[in-house]
mmJSON file of the N, C-alpha and C atoms, coordinates in Angstrom:
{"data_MODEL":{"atom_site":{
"group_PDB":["ATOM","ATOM","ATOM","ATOM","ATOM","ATOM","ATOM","ATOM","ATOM","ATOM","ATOM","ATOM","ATOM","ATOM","ATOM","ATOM","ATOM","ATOM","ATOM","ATOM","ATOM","ATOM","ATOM","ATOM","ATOM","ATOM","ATOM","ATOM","ATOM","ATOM","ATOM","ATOM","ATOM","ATOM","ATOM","ATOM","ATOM","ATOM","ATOM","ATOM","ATOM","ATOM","ATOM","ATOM","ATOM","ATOM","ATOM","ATOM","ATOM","ATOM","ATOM","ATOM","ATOM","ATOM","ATOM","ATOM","ATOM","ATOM","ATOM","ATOM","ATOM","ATOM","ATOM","ATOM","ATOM","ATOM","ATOM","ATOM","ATOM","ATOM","ATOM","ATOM","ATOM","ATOM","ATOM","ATOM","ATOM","ATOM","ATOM","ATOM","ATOM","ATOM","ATOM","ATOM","ATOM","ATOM","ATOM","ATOM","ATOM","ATOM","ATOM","ATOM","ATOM","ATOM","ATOM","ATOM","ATOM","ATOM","ATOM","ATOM","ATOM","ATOM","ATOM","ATOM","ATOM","ATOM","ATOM","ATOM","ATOM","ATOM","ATOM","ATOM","ATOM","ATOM","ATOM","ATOM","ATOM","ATOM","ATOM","ATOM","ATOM","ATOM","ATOM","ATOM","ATOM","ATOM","ATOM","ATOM","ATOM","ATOM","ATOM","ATOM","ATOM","ATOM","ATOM","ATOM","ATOM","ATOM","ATOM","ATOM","ATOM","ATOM","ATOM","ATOM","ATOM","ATOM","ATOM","ATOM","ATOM","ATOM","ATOM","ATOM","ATOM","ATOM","ATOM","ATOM","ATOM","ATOM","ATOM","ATOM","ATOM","ATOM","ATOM","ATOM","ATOM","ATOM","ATOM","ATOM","ATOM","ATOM","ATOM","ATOM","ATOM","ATOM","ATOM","ATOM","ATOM","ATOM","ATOM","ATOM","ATOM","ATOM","ATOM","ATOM","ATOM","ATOM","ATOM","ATOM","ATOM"],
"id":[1,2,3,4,5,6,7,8,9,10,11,12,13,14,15,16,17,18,19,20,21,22,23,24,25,26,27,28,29,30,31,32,33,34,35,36,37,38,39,40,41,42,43,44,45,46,47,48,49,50,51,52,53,54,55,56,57,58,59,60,61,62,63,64,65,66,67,68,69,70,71,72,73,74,75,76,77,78,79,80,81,82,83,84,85,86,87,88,89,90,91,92,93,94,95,96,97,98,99,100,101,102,103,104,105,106,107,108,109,110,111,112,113,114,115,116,117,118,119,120,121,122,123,124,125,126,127,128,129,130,131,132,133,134,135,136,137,138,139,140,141,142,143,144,145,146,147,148,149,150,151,152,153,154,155,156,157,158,159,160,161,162,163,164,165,166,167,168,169,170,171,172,173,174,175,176,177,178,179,180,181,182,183,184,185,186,187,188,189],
"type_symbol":["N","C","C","N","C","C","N","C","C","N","C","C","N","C","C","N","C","C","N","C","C","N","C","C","N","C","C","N","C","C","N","C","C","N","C","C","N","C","C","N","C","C","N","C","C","N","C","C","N","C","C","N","C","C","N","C","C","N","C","C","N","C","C","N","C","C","N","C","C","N","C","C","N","C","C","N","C","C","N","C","C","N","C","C","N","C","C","N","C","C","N","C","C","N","C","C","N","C","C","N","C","C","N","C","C","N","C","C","N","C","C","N","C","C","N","C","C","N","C","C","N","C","C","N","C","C","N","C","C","N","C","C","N","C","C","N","C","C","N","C","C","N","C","C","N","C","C","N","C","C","N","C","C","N","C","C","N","C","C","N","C","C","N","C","C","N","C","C","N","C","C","N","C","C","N","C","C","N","C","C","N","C","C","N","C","C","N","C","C"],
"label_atom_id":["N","CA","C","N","CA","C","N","CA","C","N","CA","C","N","CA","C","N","CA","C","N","CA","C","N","CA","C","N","CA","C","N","CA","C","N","CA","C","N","CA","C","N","CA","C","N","CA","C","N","CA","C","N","CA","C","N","CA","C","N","CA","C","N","CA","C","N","CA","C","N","CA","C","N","CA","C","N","CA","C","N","CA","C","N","CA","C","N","CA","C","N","CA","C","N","CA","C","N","CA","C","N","CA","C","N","CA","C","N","CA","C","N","CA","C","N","CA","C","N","CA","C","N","CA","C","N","CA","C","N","CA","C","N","CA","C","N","CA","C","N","CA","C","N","CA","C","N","CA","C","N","CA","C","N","CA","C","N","CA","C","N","CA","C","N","CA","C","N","CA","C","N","CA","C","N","CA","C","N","CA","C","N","CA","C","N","CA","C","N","CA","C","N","CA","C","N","CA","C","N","CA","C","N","CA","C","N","CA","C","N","CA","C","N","CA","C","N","CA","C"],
"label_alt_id":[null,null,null,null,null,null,null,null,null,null,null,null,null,null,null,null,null,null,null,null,null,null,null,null,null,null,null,null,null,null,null,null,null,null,null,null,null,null,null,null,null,null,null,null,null,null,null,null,null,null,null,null,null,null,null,null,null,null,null,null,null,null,null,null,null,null,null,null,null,null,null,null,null,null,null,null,null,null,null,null,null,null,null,null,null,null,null,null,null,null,null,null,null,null,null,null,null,null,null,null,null,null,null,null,null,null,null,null,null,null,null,null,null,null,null,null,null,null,null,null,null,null,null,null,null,null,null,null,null,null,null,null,null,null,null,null,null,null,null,null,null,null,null,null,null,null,null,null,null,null,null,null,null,null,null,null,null,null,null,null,null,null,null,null,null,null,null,null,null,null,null,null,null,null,null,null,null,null,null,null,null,null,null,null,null,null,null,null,null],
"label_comp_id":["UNK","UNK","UNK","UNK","UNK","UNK","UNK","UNK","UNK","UNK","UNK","UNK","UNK","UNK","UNK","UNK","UNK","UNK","UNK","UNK","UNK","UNK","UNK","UNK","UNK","UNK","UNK","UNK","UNK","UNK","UNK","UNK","UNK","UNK","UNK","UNK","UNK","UNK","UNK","UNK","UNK","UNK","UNK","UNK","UNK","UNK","UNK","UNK","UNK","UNK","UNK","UNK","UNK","UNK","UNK","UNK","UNK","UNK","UNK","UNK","UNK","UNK","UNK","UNK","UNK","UNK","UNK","UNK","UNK","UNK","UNK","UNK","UNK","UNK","UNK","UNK","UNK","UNK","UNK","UNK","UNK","UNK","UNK","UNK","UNK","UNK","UNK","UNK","UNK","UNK","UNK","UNK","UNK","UNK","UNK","UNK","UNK","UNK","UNK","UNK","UNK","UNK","UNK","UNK","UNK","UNK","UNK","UNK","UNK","UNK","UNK","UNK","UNK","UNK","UNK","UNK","UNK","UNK","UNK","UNK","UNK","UNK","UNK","UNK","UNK","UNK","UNK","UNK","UNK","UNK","UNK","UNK","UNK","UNK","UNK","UNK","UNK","UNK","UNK","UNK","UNK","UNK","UNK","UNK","UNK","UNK","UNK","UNK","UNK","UNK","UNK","UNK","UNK","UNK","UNK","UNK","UNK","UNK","UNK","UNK","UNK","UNK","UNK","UNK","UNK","UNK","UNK","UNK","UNK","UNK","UNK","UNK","UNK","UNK","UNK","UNK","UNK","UNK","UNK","UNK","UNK","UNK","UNK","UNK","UNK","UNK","UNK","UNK","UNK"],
"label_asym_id":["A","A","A","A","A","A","A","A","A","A","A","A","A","A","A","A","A","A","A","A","A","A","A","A","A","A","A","A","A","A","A","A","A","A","A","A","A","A","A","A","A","A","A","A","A","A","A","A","A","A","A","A","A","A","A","A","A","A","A","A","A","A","A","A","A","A","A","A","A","A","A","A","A","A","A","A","A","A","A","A","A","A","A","A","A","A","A","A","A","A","A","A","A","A","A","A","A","A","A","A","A","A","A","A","A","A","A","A","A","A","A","A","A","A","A","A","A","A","A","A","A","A","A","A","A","A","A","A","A","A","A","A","A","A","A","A","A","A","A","A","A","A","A","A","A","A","A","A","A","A","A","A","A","A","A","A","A","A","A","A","A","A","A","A","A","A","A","A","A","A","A","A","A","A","A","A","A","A","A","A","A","A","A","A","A","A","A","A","A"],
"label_entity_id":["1","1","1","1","1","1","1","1","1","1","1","1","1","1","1","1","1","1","1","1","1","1","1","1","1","1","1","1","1","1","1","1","1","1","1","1","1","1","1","1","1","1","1","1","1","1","1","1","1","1","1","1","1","1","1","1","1","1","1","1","1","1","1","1","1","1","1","1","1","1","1","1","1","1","1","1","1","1","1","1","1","1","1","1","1","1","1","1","1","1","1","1","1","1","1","1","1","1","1","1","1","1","1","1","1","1","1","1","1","1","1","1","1","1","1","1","1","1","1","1","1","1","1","1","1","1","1","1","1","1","1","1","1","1","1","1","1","1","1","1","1","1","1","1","1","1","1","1","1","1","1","1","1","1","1","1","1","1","1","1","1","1","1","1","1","1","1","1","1","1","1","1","1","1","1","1","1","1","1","1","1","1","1","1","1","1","1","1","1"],
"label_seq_id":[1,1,1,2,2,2,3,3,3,4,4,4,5,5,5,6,6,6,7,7,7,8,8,8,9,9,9,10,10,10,11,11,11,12,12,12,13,13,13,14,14,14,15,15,15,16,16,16,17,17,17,18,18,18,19,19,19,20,20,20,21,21,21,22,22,22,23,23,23,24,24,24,25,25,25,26,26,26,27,27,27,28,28,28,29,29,29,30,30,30,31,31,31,32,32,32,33,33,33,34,34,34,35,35,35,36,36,36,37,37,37,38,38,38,39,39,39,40,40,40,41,41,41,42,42,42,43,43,43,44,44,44,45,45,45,46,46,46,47,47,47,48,48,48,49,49,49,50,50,50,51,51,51,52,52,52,53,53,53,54,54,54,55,55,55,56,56,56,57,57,57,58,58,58,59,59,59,60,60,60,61,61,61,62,62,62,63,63,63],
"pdbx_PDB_ins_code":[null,null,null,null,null,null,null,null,null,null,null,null,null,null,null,null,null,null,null,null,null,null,null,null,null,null,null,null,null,null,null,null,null,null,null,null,null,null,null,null,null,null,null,null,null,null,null,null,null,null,null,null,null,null,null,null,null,null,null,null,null,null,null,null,null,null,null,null,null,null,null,null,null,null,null,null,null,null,null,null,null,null,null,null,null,null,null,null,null,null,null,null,null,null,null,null,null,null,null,null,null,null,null,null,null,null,null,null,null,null,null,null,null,null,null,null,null,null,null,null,null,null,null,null,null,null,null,null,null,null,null,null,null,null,null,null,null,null,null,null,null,null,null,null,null,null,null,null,null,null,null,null,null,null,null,null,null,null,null,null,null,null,null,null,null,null,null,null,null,null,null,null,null,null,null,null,null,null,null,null,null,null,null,null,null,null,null,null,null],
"Cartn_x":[4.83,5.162,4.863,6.123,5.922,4.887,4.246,3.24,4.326,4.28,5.094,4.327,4.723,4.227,4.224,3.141,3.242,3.587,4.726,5.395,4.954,3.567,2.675,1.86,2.445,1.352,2.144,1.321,1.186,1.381,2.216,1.651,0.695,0.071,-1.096,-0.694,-0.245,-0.738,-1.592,-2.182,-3.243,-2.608,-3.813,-3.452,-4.344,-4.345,-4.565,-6.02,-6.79,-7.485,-8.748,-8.368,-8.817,-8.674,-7.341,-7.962,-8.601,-9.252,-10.103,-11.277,-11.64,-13.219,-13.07,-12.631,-12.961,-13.17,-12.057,-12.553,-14.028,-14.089,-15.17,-16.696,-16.573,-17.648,-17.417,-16.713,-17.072,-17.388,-17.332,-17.33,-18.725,-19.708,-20.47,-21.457,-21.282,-22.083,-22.232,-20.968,-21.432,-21.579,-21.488,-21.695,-23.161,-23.383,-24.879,-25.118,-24.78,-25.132,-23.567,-24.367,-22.956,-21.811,-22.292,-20.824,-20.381,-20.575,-20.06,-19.235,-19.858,-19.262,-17.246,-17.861,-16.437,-15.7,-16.059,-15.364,-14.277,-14.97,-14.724,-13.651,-14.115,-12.669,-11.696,-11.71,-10.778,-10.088,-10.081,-9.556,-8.479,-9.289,-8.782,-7.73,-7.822,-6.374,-5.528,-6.104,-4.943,-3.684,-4.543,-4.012,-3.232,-3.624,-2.57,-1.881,-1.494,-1.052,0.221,-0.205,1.057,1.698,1.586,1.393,3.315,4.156,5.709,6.053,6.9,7.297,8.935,9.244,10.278,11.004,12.258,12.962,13.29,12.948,13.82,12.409,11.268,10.132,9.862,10.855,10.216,11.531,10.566,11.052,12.654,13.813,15.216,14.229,13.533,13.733,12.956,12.373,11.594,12.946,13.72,14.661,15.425],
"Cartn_y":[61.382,61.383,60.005,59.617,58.062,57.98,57.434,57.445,56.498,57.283,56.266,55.5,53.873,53.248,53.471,53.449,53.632,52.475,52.812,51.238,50.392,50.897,50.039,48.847,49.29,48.054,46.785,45.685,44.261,43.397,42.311,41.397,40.468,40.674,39.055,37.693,36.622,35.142,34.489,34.814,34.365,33.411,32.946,31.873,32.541,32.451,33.492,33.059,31.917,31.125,32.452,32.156,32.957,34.604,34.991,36.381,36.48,35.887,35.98,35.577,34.467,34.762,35.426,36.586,37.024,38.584,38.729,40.121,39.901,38.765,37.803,38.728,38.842,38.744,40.025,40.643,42.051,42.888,42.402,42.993,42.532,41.302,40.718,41.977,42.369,43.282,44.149,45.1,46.62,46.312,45.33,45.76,45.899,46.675,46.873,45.229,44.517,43.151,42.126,40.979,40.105,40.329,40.662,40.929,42.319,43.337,44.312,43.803,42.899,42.619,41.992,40.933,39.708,40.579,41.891,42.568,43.909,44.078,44.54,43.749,42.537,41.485,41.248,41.526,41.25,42.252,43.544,44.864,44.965,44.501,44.548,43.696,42.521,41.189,41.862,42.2,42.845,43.691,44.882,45.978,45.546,44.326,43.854,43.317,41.952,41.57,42.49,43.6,43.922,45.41,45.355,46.236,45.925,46.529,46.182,46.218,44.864,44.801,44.978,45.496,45.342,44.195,43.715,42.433,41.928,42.492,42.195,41.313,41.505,41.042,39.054,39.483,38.019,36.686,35.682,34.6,34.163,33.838,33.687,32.646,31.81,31.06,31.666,33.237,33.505,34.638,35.207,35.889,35.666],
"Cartn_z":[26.846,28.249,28.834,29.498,30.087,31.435,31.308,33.231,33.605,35.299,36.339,36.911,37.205,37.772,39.531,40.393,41.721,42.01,43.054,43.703,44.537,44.97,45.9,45.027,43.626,43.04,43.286,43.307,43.739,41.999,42.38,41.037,41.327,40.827,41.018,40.337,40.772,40.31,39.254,38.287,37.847,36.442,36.761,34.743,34.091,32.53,30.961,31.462,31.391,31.737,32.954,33.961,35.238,34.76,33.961,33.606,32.54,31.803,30.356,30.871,31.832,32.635,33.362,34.486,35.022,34.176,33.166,32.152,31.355,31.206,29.957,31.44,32.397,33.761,33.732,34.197,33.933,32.927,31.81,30.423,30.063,30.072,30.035,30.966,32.462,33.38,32.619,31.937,31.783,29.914,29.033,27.827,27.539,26.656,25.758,25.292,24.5,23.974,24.677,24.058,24.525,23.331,22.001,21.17,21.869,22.078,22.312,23.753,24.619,25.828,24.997,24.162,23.67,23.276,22.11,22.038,22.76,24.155,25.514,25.884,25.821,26.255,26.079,24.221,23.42,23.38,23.674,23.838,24.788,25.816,27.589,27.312,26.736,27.174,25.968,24.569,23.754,24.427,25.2,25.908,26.704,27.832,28.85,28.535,27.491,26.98,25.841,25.602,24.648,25.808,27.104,27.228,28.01,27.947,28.237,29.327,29.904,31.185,31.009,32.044,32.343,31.942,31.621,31.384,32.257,33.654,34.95,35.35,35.164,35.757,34.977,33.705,32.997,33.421,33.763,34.424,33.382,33.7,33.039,31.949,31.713,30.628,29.279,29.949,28.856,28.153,28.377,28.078,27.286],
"occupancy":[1.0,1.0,1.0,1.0,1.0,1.0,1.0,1.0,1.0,1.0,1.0,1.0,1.0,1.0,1.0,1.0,1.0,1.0,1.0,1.0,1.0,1.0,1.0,1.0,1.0,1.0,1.0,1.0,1.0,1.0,1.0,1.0,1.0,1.0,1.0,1.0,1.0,1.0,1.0,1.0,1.0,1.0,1.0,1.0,1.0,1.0,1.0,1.0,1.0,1.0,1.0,1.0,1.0,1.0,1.0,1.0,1.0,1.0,1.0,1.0,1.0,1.0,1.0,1.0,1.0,1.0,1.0,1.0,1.0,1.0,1.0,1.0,1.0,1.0,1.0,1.0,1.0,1.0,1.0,1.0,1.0,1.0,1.0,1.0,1.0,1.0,1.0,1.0,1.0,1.0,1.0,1.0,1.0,1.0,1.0,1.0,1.0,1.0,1.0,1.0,1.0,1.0,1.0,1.0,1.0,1.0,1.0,1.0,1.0,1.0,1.0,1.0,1.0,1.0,1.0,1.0,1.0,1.0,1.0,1.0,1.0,1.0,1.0,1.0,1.0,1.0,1.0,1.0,1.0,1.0,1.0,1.0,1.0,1.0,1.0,1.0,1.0,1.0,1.0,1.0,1.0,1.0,1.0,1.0,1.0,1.0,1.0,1.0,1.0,1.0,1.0,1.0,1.0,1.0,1.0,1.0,1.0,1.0,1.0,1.0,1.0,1.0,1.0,1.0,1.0,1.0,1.0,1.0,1.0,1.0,1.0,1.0,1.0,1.0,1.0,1.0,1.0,1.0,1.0,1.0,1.0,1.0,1.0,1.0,1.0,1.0,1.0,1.0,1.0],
"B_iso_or_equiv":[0.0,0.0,0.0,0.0,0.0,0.0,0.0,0.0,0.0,0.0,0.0,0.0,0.0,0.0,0.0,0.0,0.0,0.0,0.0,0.0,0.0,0.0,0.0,0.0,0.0,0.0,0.0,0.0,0.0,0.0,0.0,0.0,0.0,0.0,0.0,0.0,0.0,0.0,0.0,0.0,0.0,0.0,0.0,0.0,0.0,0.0,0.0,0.0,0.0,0.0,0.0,0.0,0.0,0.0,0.0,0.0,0.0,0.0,0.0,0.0,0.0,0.0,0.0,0.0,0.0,0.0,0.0,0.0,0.0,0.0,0.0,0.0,0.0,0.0,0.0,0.0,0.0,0.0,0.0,0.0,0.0,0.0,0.0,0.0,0.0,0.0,0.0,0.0,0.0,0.0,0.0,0.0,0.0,0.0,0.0,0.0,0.0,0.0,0.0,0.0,0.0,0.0,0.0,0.0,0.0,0.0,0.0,0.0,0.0,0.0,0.0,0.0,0.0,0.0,0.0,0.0,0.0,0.0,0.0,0.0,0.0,0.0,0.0,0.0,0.0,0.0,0.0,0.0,0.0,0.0,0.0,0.0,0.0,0.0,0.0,0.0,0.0,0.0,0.0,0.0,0.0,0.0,0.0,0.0,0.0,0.0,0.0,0.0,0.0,0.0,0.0,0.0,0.0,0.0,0.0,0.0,0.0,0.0,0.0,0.0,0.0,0.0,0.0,0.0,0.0,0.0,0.0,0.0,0.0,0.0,0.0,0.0,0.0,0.0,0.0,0.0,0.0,0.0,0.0,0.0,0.0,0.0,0.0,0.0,0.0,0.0,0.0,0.0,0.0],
"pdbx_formal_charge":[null,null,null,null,null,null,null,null,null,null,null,null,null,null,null,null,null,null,null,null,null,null,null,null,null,null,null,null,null,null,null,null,null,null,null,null,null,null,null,null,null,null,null,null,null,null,null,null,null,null,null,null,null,null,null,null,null,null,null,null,null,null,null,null,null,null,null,null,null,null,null,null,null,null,null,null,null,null,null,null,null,null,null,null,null,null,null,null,null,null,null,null,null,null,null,null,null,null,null,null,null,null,null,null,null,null,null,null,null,null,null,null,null,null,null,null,null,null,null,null,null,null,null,null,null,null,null,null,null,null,null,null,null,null,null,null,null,null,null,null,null,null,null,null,null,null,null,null,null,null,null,null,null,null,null,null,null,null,null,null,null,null,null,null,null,null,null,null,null,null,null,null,null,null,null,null,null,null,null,null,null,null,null,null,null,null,null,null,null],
"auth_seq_id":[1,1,1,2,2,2,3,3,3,4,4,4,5,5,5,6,6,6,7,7,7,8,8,8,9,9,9,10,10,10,11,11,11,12,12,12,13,13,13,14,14,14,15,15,15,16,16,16,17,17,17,18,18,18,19,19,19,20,20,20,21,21,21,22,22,22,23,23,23,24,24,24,25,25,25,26,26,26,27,27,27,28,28,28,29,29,29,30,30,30,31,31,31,32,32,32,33,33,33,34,34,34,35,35,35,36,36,36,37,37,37,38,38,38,39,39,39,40,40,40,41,41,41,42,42,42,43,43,43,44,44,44,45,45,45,46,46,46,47,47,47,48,48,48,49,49,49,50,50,50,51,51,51,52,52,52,53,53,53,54,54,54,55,55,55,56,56,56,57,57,57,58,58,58,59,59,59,60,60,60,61,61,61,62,62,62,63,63,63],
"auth_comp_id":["UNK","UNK","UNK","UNK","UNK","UNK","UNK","UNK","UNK","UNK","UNK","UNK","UNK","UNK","UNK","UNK","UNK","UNK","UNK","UNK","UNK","UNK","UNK","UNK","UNK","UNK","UNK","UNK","UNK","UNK","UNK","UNK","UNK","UNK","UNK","UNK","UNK","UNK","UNK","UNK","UNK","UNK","UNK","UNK","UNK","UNK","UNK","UNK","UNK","UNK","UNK","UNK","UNK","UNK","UNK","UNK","UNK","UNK","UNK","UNK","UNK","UNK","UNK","UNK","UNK","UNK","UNK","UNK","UNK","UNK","UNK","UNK","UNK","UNK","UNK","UNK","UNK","UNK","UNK","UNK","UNK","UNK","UNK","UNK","UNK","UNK","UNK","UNK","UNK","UNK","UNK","UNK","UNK","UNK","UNK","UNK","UNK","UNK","UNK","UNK","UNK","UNK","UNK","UNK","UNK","UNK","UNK","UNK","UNK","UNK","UNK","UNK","UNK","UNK","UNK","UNK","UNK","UNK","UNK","UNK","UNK","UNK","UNK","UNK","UNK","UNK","UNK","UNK","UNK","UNK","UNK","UNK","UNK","UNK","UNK","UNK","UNK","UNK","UNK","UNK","UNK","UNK","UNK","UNK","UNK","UNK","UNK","UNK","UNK","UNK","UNK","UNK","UNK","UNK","UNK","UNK","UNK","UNK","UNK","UNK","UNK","UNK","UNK","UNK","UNK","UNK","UNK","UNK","UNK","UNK","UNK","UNK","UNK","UNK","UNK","UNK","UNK","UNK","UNK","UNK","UNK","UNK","UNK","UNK","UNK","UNK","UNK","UNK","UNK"],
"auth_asym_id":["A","A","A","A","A","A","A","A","A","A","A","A","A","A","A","A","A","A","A","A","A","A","A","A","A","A","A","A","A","A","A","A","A","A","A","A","A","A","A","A","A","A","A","A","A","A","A","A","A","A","A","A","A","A","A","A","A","A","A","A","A","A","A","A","A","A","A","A","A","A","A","A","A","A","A","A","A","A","A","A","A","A","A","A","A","A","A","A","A","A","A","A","A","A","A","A","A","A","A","A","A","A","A","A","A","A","A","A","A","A","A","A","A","A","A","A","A","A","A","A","A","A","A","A","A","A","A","A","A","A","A","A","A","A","A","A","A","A","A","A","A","A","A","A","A","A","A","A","A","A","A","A","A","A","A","A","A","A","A","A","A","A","A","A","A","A","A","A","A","A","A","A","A","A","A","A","A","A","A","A","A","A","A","A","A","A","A","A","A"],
"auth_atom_id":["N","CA","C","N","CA","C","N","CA","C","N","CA","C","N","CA","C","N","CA","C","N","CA","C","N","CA","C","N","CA","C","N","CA","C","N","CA","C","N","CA","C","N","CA","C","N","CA","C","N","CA","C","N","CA","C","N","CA","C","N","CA","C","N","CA","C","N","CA","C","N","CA","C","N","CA","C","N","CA","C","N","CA","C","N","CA","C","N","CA","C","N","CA","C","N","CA","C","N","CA","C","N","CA","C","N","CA","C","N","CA","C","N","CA","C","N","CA","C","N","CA","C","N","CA","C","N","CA","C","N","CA","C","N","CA","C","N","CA","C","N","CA","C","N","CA","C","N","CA","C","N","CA","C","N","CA","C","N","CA","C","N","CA","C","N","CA","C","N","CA","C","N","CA","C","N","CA","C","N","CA","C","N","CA","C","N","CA","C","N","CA","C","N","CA","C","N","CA","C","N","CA","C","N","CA","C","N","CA","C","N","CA","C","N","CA","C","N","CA","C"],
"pdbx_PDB_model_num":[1,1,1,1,1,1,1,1,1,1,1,1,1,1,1,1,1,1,1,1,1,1,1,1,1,1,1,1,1,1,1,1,1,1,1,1,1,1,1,1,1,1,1,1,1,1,1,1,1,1,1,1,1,1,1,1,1,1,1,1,1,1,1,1,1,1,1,1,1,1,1,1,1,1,1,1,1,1,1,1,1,1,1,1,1,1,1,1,1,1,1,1,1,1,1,1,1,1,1,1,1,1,1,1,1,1,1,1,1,1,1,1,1,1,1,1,1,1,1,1,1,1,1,1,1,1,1,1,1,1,1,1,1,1,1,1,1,1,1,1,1,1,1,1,1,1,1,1,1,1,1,1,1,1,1,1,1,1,1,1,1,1,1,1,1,1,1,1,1,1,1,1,1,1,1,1,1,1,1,1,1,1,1,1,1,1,1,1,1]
}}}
């Protein structure tokens, strides 16, 4: 079963950069050690990163 996206969501601006410290900072708060935190991190950007956009959303030169 597909989840629908709610249409109130927003895109955010960010560079890979700004979202890998700011996941790197929250993951760092709630992990047990700091590897369990990197590995928290590495999860989170996998997940967003493979996670499928629309073709309509990606800029014409990436297409």
């Amino acid at each position: 079963m597909k989840k629908q996206l709610d249409e109130s969501v927003e895109k955010i601006e960010t560079t890979i950069g700004e979202l890998i410290t700011i996941i790197t900072e929250i993951a760092l708060e709630d992990g047990k050690s700091e590897e369990e935190s990197y590995e928290l991190t590495s999860k989170t950007l996998e997940r967003i990163l493979r996670h499928k956009t629309n073709d309509t959303d990606l800029p014409p030169n990436i297409m």
